[in-house]
C-alpha angles and dihedrals in degrees: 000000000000132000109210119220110195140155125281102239085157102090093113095046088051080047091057089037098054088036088105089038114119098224094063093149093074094049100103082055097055090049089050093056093049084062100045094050092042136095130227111220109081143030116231131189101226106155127225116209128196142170092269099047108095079222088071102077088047108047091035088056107043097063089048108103094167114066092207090076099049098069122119098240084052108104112257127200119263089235131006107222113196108187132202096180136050098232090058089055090046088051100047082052091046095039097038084044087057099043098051096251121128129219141252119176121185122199097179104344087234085127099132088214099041104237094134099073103017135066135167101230132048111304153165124225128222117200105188085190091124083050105079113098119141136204125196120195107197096189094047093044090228142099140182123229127192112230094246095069129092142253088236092046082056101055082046108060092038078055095052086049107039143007090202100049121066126142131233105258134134155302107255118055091216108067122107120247090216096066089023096055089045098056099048104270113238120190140128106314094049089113099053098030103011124228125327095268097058085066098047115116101165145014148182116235129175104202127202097281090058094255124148113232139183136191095285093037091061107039128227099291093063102043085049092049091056097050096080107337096108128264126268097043106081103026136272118326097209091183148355127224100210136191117241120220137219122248123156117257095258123044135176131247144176148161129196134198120209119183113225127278136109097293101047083051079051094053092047091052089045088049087074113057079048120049090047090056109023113109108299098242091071123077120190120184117197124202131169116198131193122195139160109252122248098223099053122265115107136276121343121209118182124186111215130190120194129184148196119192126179098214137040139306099258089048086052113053085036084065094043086051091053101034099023119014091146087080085059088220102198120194081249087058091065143066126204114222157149118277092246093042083056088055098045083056094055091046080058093056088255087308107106136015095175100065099077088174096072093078077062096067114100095188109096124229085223115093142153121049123309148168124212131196137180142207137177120228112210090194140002117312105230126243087252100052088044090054087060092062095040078056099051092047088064095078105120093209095068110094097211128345127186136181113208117201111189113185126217133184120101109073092358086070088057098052123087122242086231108049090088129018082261106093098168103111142110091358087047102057106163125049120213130200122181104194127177130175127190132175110203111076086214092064087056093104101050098040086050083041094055091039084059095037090051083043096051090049094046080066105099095036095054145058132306162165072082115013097215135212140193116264088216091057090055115196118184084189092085090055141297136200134277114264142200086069091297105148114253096226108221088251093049082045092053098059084076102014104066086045094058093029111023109201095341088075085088095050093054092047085058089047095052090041082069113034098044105014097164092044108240087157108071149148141155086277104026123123104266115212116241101261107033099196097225100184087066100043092049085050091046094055103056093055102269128197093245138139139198 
């Protein structure tokens, strides 16, 4: 993988783009900065986007999964910046830094909150969507990706090279590296590999002083902190080296639809004392999904099952007879497959292997507006418990509901709470997802409301001290950061931080102590340093005359 350095012929194009900037005066200054962090031996065709290029619109919508925050009263960046080169991205941190504008970077705008894309005060976006080459080297078992590529490019090039490597992503093709890879990276083959971030070796990082780091540059602590540690926090990850993983070239899937009734709740509470224990080859999903149906009649629920297994049919059904013969699996029910083909039929929603394109496709099938929300059960959830959210599912003004239950064990039990920043693993069996869409911006406030009552009542049955939740599923609900450049103290940090990070958050917070001191990289949930130096980021943030 290499990382360009070229020249920044792309000052006019920076005059035309801060010409509506309110801190025009500084202008000649920014301009000056550009020249002093560029190179002079190539031209390049980074683009600079801005509220009065016809190009802005575009570039700012196709990247918003989440309709909330696509609304015109939402802040929008004063420029969108989409780099094809490192050094572009080193001088937008350098130049934005100087000129007292924060950062957002997007990688695939599937960020539940936003805040990849909005901020509150005056900032620059960078969309790393032209960064997204990737390089798969078959002998070495590895490959980079850039940050800009998605989860589906990914299976997909591993697909093109080999039908015995894949890597243990996630569920929806659409969702930028770059966000994914930050936040941990959970997916199918958690229980046999664990999540992305346990199979990283390098990576490309641009600090807050625009230089370009790797693995050794950094040192051990910052690699450590951006594997999992959230983005926006520690710079800009450009690219991952990752280490492929080993599946046989035909594996197993499924997924099964049960309508609702008692046994199909029953299936749901047996599911549980299953999916964390059964052999670690095998992967079983549970949802459960309430509508209202479209032809009139009332609410819909459905209970799914869906399933990866790394082996054949026969093998299969013989380990559901023995560990979970209450879901009745049948040799019809099942397809054998290729990894990538599997994945392909997750990216189409369990409706179609064949259609490999579809992991190319970097439009969600997620639209409309939505809130997640996560949990971690320790132990089984009882029947009774479980009958308060089914319950609670039946309520016919909620556009869609769905519970996600993501199993670990397996290789989740082996692996350590503090490797990565991720520390949910053997003691955190069950992963939860309360997820809820809606498509009318008037029914915002009742479908928010419901996320935060099921959550509420979640409270006894799930973890604690603290209740944890998944970075990748980010909730500004369980707290957030001061803003305006007022300094996050550790204690106001922690409210979010240990639920996301258990007892890593400390260590992060010494990371980022050292590597952006005075937080440059921030955002209403990033890892604030010890000693935010207040005085300079308020400054910073009314467009000071300030260099660095």
């Amino acid at each position: 993988m290499k990382i360009y350095w070229s020249n920044f012929s792309f000052i006019s194009l920076l005059l035309l783009s801060f010409a509506s900037w309110g801190c025009g005066s500084h202008l000649e200054d920014f301009l000056h900065c550009i020249s002093l962090h560029s190179s002079n031996h190539h031209s390049n065709s980074t683009l600079i986007h801005t509220p009065s290029s016809s190009s802005y619109p575009y570039v700012l919508n196709f990247s918003i999964r989440n309709l909330r925050f696509a609304e015109s009263h939402t802040p929008k960046p004063v420029a969108i910046v989409t780099p094809w080169q490192a050094s572009q991205v080193q001088a937008t941190v350098i130049c934005c830094k100087t000129h007292g504008l924060q950062i957002r970077t997007r990688s695939g705008g599937h960020d539940f909150e936003g805040r990849s894309y909005v901020s509150n005060v005056p900032f620059v976006l960078i969309d790393l969507i032209n960064l997204n080459s990737i390089t798969i080297d078959v002998d070495d078992e590895t490959a980079w990706a850039q940050s800009g590529a998605t989860v589906g490019e990914l299976y997909y090039k591993i697909g093109e090279k080999s039908r015995t490597l894949a890597f243990p992503a996630g569920f929806t093709a659409s969702i930028g590296l770059g966000g994914f890879f930050s936040g941990g990276g959970l997916g199918m083959l958690v229980r046999k590999y664990g999540l992305a971030v346990d199979n990283m070796v390098d990576a490309y990082l641009v600090d807050a002083n625009g230089k370009l780091l790797d693995r050794d540059s950094m040192g051990e602590d910052l690699f450590w902190a951006i594997r999992g540690g959230g983005g926006g926090s520690f710079g800009i990850v450009l690219a991952w080296k990752l280490k492929l993983v080993r599946v046989p070239p035909t594996v197993t899937s499924f997924a099964i639809h049960k309508s609702w009734d008692l046994n199909a709740a029953k299936l749901i509470h047996r599911w549980q004392y299953v999916a964390p224990e059964v052999d670690e080859d095998l992967f079983i999903t549970a949802r459960v999904t309430a509508s209202n149906s479209s032809y009139g009649g009332g609410r819909v629920m459905k209970a799914s099952f869906f399933s990866l297994f790394l082996g054949k049919v026969a093998e299969l059904v013989s380990l559901m007879g023995k560990a979970f013969p209450e879901l009745e699996l049948k040799k019809e029910d099942c397809l054998e497959i290729s990894w990538v083909e599997a994945m392909a039929f997750s990216a189409s929603e369990y409706v179609s292997p064949e259609n490999l394109e579809l992991l190319l496709d970097r439009t969600s099938l997620i639209t409309g507006r939505y809130k997640m929300k996560s949990d971690y059960a320790t132990k089984p959830i009882s029947e009774t418990a479980l009958n308060g959210i089914w319950e609670r599912f039946k309520i016919e003004e909620l556009e869609k509901v769905q519970l996600i239950l993501i199993p670990f064990g397996g290789k989740m039990n082996e692996i350590s709470e503090t490797d990565t920043p991720n520390p949910h693993r053997a003691s955190h069996p069950i992963h939860i997802g309360y997820y809820v869409t809606w498509h009318q911006p008037d029914a915002d406030s009742r479908h928010l409301e419901w996320t935060r009552e099921l959550h509420d009542y979640m409270t006894p049955f799930v973890s604690r001290s603290p209740r944890a939740a998944y970075m990748n599923y980010k909730d500004l609900d369980i707290g957030r950061n001061n803003e305006d450049g007022i300094p996050t103290s550790y204690d106001e940090a922690s409210v979010w931080g240990y639920r996301y990070f258990g007892i890593n958050f400390e260590k992060l917070v010494e990371v980022k102590t050292k590597i952006d001191p005075f937080n440059f990289f921030r955002h209403e949930q990033s890892i604030p340093p010890v000693a935010s130096m207040g005085g300079i980021q308020a400054k910073m943030a009314s467009c000071p005359d300030v260099s660095y």
